[in-house]
matplotlib code that plots the C-alpha trace (Angstrom):
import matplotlib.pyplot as plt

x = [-28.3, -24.4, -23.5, -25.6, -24.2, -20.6, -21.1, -22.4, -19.6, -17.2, -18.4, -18.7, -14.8, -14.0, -16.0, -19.5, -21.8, -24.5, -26.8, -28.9, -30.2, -32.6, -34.8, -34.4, -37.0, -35.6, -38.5, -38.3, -40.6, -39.1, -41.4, -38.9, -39.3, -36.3, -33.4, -32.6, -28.8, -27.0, -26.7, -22.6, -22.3, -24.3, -23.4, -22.3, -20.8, -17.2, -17.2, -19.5, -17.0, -14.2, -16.1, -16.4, -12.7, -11.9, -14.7, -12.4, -9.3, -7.3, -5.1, -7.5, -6.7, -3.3, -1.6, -3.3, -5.2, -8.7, -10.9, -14.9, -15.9, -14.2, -16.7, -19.7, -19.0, -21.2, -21.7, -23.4, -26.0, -23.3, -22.7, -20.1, -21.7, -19.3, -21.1, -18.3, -16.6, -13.0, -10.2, -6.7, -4.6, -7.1, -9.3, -13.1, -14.7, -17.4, -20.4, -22.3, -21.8, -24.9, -25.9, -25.2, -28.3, -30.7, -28.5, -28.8, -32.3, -31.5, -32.1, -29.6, -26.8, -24.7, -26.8, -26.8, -28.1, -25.3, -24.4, -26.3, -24.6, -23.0, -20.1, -19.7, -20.3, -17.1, -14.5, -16.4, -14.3, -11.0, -10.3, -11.6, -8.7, -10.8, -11.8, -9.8, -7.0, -5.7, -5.2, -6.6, -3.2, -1.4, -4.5, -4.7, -0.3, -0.7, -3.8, -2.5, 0.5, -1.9, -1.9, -4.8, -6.4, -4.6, -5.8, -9.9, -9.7, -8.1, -10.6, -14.1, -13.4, -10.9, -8.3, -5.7, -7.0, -7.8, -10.4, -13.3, -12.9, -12.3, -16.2, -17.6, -16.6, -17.5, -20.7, -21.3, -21.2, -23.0, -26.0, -26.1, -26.5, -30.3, -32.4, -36.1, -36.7, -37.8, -40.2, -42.1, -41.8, -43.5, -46.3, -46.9, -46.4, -47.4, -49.8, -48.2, -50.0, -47.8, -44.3, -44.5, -45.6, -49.3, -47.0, -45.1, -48.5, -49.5, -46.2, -47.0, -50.4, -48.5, -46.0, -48.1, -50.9, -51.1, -47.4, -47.4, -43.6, -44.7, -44.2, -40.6, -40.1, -42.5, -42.7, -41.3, -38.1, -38.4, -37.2, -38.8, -35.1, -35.8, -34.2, -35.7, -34.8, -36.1, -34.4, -31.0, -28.7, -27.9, -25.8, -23.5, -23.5, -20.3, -22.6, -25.3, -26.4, -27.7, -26.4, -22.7, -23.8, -25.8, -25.2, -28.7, -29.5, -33.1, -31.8, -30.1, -30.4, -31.8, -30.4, -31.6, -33.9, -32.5, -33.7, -35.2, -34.3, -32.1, -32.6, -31.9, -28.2, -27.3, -27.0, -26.0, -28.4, -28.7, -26.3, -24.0, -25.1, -25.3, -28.8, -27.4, -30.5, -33.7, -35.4, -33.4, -34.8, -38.8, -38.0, -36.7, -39.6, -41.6, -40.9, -41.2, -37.4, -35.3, -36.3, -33.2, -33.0, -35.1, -37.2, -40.1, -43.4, -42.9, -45.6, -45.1, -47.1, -46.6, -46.3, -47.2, -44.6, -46.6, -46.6, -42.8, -42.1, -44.8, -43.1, -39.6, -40.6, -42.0, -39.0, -37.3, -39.2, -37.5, -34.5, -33.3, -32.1]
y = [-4.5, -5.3, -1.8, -1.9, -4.9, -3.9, -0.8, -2.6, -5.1, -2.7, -0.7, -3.3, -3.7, -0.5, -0.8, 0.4, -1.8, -2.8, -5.9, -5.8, -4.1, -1.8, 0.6, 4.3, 4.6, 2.3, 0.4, -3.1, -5.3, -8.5, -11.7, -13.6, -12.7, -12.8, -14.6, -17.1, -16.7, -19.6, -19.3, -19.6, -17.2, -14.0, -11.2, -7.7, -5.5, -6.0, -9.9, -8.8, -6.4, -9.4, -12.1, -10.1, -9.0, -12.8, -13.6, -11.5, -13.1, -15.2, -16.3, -18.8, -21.0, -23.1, -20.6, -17.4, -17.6, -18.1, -16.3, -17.2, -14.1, -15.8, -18.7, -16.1, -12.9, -9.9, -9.3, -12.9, -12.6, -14.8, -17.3, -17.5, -18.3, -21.3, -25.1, -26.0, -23.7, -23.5, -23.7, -23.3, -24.2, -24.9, -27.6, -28.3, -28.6, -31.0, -29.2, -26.0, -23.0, -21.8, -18.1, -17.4, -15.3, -15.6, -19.0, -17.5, -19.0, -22.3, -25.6, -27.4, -26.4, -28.1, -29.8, -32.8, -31.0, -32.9, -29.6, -28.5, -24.9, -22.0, -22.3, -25.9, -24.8, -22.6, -25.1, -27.5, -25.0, -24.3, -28.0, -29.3, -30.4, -28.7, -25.3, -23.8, -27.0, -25.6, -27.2, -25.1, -24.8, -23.3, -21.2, -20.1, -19.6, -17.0, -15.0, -15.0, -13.4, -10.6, -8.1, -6.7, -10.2, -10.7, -7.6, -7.7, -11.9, -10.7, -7.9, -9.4, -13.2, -13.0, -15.0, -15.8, -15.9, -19.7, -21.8, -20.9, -17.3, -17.7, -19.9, -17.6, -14.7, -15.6, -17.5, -13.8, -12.0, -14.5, -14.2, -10.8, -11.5, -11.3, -10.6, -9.5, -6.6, -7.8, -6.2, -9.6, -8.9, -5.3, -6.7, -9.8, -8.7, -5.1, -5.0, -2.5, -4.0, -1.8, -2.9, -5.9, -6.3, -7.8, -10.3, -11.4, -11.4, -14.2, -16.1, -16.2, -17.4, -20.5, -20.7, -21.1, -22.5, -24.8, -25.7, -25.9, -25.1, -23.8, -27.6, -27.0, -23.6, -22.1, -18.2, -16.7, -18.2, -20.1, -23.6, -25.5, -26.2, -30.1, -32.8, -33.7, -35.6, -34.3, -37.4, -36.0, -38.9, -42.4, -45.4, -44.2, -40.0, -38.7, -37.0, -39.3, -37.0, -37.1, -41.0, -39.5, -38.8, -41.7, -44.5, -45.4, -46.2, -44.8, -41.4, -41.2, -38.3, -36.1, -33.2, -29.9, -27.5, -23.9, -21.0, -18.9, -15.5, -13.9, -16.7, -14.8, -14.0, -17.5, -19.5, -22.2, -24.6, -28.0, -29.1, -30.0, -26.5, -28.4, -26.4, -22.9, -21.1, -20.6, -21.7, -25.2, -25.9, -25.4, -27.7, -30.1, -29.9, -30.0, -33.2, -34.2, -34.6, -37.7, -40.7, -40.9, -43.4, -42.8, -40.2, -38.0, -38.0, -34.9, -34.1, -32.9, -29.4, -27.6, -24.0, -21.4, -19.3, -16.1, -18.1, -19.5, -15.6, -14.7, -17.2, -15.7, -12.5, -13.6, -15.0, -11.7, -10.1, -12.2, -10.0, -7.8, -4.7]
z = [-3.8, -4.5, -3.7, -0.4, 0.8, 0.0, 2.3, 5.3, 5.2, 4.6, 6.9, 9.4, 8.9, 9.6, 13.0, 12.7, 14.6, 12.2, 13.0, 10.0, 6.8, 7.0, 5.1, 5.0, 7.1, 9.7, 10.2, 11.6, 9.9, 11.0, 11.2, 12.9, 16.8, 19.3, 18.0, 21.4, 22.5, 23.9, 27.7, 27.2, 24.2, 25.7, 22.6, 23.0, 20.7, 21.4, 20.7, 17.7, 16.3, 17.5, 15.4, 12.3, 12.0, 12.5, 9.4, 7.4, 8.7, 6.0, 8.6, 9.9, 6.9, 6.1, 3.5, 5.0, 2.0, 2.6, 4.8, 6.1, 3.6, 0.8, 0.9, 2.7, 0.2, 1.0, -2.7, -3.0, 0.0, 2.2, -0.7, -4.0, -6.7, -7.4, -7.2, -5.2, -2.8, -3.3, -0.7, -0.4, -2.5, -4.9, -3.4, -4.0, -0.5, -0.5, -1.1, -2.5, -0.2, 1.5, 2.3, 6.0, 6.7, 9.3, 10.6, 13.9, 14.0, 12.9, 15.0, 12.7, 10.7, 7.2, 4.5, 6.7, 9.8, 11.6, 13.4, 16.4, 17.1, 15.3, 17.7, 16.7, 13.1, 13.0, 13.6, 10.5, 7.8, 9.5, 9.8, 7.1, 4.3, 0.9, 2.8, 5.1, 5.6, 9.1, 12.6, 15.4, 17.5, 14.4, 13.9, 17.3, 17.6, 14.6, 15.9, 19.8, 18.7, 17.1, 20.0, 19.1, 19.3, 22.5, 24.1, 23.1, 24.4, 27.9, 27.6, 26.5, 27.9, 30.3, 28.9, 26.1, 22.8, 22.3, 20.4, 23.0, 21.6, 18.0, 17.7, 20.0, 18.7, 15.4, 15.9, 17.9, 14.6, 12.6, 14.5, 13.5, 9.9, 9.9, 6.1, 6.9, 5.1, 1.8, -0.9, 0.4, 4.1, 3.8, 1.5, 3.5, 7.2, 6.8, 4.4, 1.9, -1.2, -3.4, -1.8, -4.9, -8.3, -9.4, -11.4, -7.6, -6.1, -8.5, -8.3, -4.0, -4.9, -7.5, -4.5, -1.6, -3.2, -6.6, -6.3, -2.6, -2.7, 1.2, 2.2, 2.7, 2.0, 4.3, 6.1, 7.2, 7.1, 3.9, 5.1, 7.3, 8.7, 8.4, 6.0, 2.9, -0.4, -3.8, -5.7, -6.8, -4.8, -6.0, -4.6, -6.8, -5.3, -4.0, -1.3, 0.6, 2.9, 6.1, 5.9, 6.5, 10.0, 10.6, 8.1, 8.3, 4.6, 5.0, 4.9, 1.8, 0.0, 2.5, 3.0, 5.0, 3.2, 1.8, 2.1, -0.3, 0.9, -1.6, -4.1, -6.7, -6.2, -4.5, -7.7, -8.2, -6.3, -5.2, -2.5, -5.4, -7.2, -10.0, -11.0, -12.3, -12.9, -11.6, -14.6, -14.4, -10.1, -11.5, -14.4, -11.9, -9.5, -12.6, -14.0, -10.5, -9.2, -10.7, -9.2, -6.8, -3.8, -0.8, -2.7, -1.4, -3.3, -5.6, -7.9, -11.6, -12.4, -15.8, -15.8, -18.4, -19.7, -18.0, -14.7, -14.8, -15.0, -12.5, -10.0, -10.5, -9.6, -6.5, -5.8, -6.5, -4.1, -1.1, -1.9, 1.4, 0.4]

ax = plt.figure().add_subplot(projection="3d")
ax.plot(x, y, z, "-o")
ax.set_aspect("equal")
plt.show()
């Protein structure tokens, strides 16, 4: 998966327009339907090819250090595998970074859902002091004097390169990072029995059915793209949630449901990514969460051995190669 991943994105640097993985065979099996494209934002493949060379660009950050990709890497599924993400100069931003995939279909966006649009969403990084730590007109003074930046913004918008076409440019790319072709998504949606193991069969059935994990994490996206709280925040939690955007105390704790697409290579987990395995996130929900403020009735299972591995493997299978 790493080496296939690397290609595309390299690939995608070098200029070839690829929207998403696919098999050999080429065959779309996505569950997803039409991704809906914001009336100001129409795409094309020059403001996708724009966006992505921006994603890549260090010098949207204050010491030309840090890039989207450092956070988002390829290799990762779009995540780091760090609990924190790290910014310039060293900095902790605030929370754990999230894979980027399939955010194009997303009503809400951060772990608070306090963003609305990917447009938006690119300016939350640059300007924040732990991640990227720049201001947008010495952002925008570096790139406009890039003439190839210069040239594609006359070109594709119609004007100087600016903060209108550094989000939409980007938030253009983004919603090209699509993950549909699982081992799951040609078993489930095509009916290719064989495409997983008897052992991920079982661990769908525990998902969707004895551990109803499909509450939150439902198909085909797996998220339900709404807040929840699974008991990890107190009064005393650097992080409170959705109450950062609304200070209304009954949301504490909540925070937007990930997805489980490419699960498997996005650890750590928990906003905080305080979880670093698998194993550790079903001992969690096993015990039934810990009891933090403003917590959701989570109920405690047991698992057998067999059927802790049986569920993993399921998991695995949401992997897009």
């Amino acid at each position: 998966m790493k080496t296939i991943l690397r290609f595309i994105f390299l690939a995608s640097i070098s200029g070839i327009f690829l929207v998403q993985c696919r098999s050999e065979s080429n065959e779309s099996v996505s569950p997803f339907g039409e991704m809906i494209q914001p009336k100001n934002n129409a795409s094309s493949n020059e403001k996708i090819a724009l966006g992505r060379k921006l994603f890549f660009d260090q010098r949207l950050s204050l010491n030309n250090e840090v890039s989207c990709a450092t956070c988002h890497i390829p290799d990762m599924a779009l995540s780091d595998g760090h609990n924190l993400a790290k910014g310039v100069k060293g900095r902790k931003a605030f929370r754990n970074t999230p894979s980027l995939f399939n955010v194009g279909f997303a009503p809400r966006l951060m772990f608070d859902g306090g963003v609305k649009t990917l447009e938006e969403q690119v300016l939350v990084p640059i300007l924040d002091h732990n991640e990227m730590g720049a201001s947008m007109p010495e952002v925008i003074m570096k790139l406009r004097n890039d003439a190839e930046y210069q040239t594609a913004a006359r070109k594709i918008f119609n004007r100087d390169f600016d903060a209108w076409v550094l989000t939409r440019s980007i938030a253009a790319f983004e919603r090209t990072l699509v993950s549909d072709n699982s081992a799951f998504d040609h078993f489930f949606y095509q009916n290719k029995s064989n495409a997983i193991s008897e052992s991920a069969k079982r661990g769908w059935k525990l998902f969707s059915g004895k551990l109803n994990c499909v509450k939150c994490h439902s198909a085909p996206f797996f998220t339900d793209f709404e807040l929840h709280n699974n008991g990890r925040t107190t009064l005393n939690s650097s992080d409170l949630g959705r109450y950062r955007i609304n200070n209304d105390s009954t949301n504490i704790g909540f925070f937007k449901t990930p997805s489980l697409r490419n699960v498997t290579v996005t650890a750590p987990y928990m906003h905080d990514g305080t979880l670093k395995t698998l194993d550790q996130v079903i001992q969690y929900y096993a015990k039934g969460g810990d009891g933090g403020v403003n917590q959701e009735k989570l109920k405690p299972f047991s698992l057998t051995k067999a059927e802790i591995g049986d569920l993993k493997n399921f998991l695995k299978s949401l992997e897009d190669y």
